[in-house]
N, C-alpha and C positions, 0 to 999 in steps of 0.2 A: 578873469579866470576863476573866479565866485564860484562853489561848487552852483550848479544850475541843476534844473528836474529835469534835463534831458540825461544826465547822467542815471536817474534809477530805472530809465528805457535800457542803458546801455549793461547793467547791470544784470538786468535780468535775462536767463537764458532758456526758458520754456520749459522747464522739467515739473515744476510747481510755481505754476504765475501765482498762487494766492499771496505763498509763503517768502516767494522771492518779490514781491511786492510791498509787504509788508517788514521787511528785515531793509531793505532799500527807501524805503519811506525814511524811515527811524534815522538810519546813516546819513542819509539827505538833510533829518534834520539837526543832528548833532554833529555832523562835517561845517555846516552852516552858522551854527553857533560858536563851535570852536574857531572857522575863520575871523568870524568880529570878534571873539575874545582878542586874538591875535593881534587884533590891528590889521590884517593881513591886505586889508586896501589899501593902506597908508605904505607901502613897501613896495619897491623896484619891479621890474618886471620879471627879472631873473628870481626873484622868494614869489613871486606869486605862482610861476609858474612851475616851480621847484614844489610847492604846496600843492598845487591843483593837482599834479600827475600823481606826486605820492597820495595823497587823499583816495584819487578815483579809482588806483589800483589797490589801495586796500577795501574799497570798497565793494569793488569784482570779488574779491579774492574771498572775503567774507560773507558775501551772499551768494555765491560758491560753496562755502562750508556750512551754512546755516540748509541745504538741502541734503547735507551728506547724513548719512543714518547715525552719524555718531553726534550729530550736533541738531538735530533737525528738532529736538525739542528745546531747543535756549533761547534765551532770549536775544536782543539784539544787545543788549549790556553786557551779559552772559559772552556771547562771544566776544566784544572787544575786548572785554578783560581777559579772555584766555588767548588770546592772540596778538595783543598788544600791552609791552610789561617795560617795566622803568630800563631799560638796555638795549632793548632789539623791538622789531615789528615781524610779521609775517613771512617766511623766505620766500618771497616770489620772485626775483631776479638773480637764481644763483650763479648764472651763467656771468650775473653783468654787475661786478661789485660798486662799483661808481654807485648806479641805481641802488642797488639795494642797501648803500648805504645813505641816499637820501629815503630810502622810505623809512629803515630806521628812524633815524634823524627826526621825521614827521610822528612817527610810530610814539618816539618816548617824551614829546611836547601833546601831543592826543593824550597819551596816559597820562602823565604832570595835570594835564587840564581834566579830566573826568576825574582825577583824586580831589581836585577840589571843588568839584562841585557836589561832592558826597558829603 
């Protein structure tokens, strides 16, 4: 369940393939890095795959807002920092708390891990 490059096909939705290509490259590649930080191979099938969904749907969710007009000039750093903060992650399943509370969960070990590699 390794984030994999068929994920920044799934990611992008045709409104700006440059920029949603580029914002999805980046996420591909520091989803990837923060997996081996993790360990995250070395763990059950249930945390990989608990990692893998929350991952790939922050990762929609943010190349998604990297073409909205309010965000469309940030970076791919720019955005996880503002949408991903030591508490919470992105509300994308507000219907479905379980879920949204494992994206958290993914959400505030991503932030943990990008403060230190600053």
């Amino acid at each position: 369940m390794i984030p994999n490059s068929k994920w920044i096909k799934d990611w992008q939705i045709g409104e700006n393939p440059s920029r949603e290509k580029e914002v999805s490259n980046d996420l591909f590649r520091l989803f990837t890095d923060f997996w081996k930080s993790e360990g995250l191979d070395e763990k059950g099938k249930t945390t990989k795959n608990r990692y893998s969904g929350a991952l790939h749907s922050i990762g929609g969710y943010l190349v998604e807002q990297a073409i909205s007009d309010d965000d469309a000039d940030k970076t791919s750093q720019e955005l996880l920092s503002e949408h991903i903060g030591p508490y919470d992650g992105p509300l994308i399943c507000h219907d479905n708390e379980a879920w949204q509370n494992e994206i958290d969960m993914v959400s505030r070990k991503l932030h943990k891990y990008m403060k230190s590699k600053c």
